[in-house]
RODO-83629 format. One record per residue (C-alpha): residue in one letter; y, x, z. Coordinates in steps of 0.05 Angstrom, whole numbers, plus 5000, padded with zeros to 4 digits. Each point is the difference from the previous one (the first is absolute). Layout:
N
AYXZ...
***
This chain:
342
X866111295654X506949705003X501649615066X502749444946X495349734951X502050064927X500749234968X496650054928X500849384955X493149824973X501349434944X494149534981X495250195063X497049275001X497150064946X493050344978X501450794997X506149895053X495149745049X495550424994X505150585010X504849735050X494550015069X497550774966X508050255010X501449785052X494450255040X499950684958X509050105015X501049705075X506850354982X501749424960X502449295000X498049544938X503849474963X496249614959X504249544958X495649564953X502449364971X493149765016X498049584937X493249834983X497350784999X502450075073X495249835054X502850255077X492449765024X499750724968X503850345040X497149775073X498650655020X507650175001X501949335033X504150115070X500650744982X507050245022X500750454945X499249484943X504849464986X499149504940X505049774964X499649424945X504850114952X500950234921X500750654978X504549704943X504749725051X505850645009X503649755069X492749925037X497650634971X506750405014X499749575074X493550415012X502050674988X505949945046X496349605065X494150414989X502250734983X495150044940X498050644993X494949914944X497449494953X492949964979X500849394933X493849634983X502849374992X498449694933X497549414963X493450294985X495249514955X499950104926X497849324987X506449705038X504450524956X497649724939X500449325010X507650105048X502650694988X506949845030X497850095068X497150734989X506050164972X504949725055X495050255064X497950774958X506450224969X505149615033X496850055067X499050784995X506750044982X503149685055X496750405052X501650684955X507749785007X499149765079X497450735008X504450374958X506449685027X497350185073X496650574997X505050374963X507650184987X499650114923X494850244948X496450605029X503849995064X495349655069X504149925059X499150435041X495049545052X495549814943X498250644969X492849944992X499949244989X494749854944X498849394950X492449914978X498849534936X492349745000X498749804933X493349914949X497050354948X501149364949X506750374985X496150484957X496649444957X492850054976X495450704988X494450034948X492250215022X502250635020X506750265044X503549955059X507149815022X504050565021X507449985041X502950214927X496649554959X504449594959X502349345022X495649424958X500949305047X497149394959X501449455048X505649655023X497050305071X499550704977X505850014971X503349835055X497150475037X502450524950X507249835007X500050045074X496950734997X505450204956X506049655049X495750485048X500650614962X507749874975X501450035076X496450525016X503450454938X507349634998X502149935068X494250555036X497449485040X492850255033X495249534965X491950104981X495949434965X492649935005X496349724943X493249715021X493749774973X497149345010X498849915071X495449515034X497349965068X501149515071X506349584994X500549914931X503349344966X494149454978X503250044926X497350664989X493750234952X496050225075X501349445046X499049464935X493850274989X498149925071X503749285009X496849744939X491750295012X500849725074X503449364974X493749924950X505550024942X500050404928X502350615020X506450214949X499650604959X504750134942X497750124937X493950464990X500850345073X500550704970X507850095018X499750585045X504350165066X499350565042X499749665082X502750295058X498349795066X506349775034X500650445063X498250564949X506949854973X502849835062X498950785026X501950174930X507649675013X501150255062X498250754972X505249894948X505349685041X499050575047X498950614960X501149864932X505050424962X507649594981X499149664933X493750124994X493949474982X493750045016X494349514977X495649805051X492049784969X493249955035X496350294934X495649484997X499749634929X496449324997X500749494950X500249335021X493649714985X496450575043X506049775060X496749314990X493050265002X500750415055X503349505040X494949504984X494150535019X502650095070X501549275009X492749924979X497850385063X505049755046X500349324985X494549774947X500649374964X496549445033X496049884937X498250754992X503450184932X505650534993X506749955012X500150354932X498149424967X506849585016X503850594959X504149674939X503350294950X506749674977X506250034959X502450795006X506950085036X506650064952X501050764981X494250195054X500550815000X493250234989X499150695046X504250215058X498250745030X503650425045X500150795004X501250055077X500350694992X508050155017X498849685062X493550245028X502250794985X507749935020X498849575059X492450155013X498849164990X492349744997X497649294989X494449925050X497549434971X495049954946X498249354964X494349895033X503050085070X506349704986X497149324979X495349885054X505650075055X504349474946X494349535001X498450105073X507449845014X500349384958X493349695026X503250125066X507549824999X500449454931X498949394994X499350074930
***
């Protein structure tokens, strides 16, 4: 291990997956120092991140990613060795009704930490310096990017490109400024494309911690349209193991989609949900939570199934989610019953 810990930039770690990940690297790579740097808007939450308070190897800053001077600040007083991105307006919703923000935060942002790494991580396109050989750039990004599958399929790392929200499309475009880095100027980049993920820590707007919130609150639980649109869910410290495989062993320019392989539609998320709240927690006037569930106006240009083939990543870097649906939503609910006051 090296007598000096390595600083690596971690962008966005207050919030839901970055929490979640942050106190797992740490304590898996006591050779490093972290830097989170998250402008901590509404997603963030540090009561997240209490395991890594006082920790000498962790230092929070507040800041932008879309703000050049702080970000290129950083990589000098720190000696940023890597960057691990997951910074990102996140909520479709909020991209359909404000899509200016997901632009500014997912492409401009990612491409103001590309240039603060470029500029000091190397002398000219293909050329590192010679002390930051070895210094790597990992992109976290969705699965939206590839748009919407019929009953049958799976999303693959080369299939083609399909966003159909101002979110997604986002998204997209920051993947590419990843890739045009990575093949213009040789900079050592890999990009992870994940599934949904739910699991402890995760923001109240979301479909799993609504649910909860609104059967505990007595209130007409949410769901879009029919219920039938279909996402495959990955635990989130599935993912988080899966990220720190890739930032660690994954090839250069290489992408690797990260998925739990676990299809559910939403109205059997609701269901379940509502079945283990029933045994936890039962209503006071013994009916099922089930019964709250509502069915409302479906979401603008709502993709219909999401699926991930996790195979690149399970064969090239021997990955495994060890969650399964079942197990992965009983430590979520346990967690929220515990820790939200929702």
């Amino acid at each position: 291990m090296n007598t000096r810990a390595e600083s690596i930039l971690i962008t966005g770690g207050a919030g839901f997956i970055g929490s979640n990940f942050i106190p797992f690297f740490i304590n898996s790579h006591p050779g490093y120092n972290i830097i989170n740097l998250d402008k901590l808007t509404y997603a963030g939450d540090l009561s997240n991140l209490t395991e890594v308070e006082g920790n000498s190897r962790y230092h929070l800053v507040e800041g932008d990613i879309c703000d050049p001077q702080l970000v290129a600040k950083l990589f000098r007083e720190y000696d940023i060795r890597g960057v691990i991105h997951m910074a990102a307006e996140s909520h479709v919703d909020n991209s359909i009704t404000g899509p200016g923000i997901f632009i500014k935060t997912n492409l401009n942002g990612t491409f103001t930490l590309l240039e603060a790494a470029r500029e000091y991580w190397m002398d000219g396109p293909f050329k590192y310096k010679d002390n930051y050989k070895g210094c790597r750039f990992h992109h976290i990004s969705t699965d939206e990017v590839y748009g919407t599958l019929g009953e049958t399929g799976l999303f693959k790392e080369d299939t083609p490109y399909a966003p159909n929200s101002p979110y997604s499309a986002s998204k997209a475009g920051s993947d590419f400024l990843v890739r045009a880095y990575f093949h213009t100027y040789g900079m050592n980049v890999t990009t992870s494309n994940c599934s949904n993920n739910y699991g402890p820590k995760q923001h109240n707007e979301k479909l799993i911690p609504t649910i909860i919130r609104k059967a505990l609150a007595e209130e007409p639980i949410p769901i879009y349209g029919d219920g039938r649109n279909i996402r495959d869910w990955l635990y989130v410290m599935d993912h988080c193991t899966g990220i720190d495989l890739v930032y660690h062993n994954g090839r250069e320019g290489e992408t690797y989609n990260i998925g739990g392989r676990n299809e559910q539609d939403n109205l059997m998320i609701a269901k379940t949900v509502c079945s283990l709240l029933d045994k936890k927690i039962p209503r006071s006037n013994g009916t099922p939570y089930a019964d709250l569930i509502t069915f409302v106006q479906d979401r603008a240009g709502h993709d219909r199934r999401y699926a991930i083939d996790a195979s690149k990543i399970e064969t090239d870097l021997n990955w495994k989610a060890l969650e399964d649906f079942n197990s992965g939503i009983n430590k979520t609910l346990d967690w929220y019953l515990k820790n939200k006051h929702l």
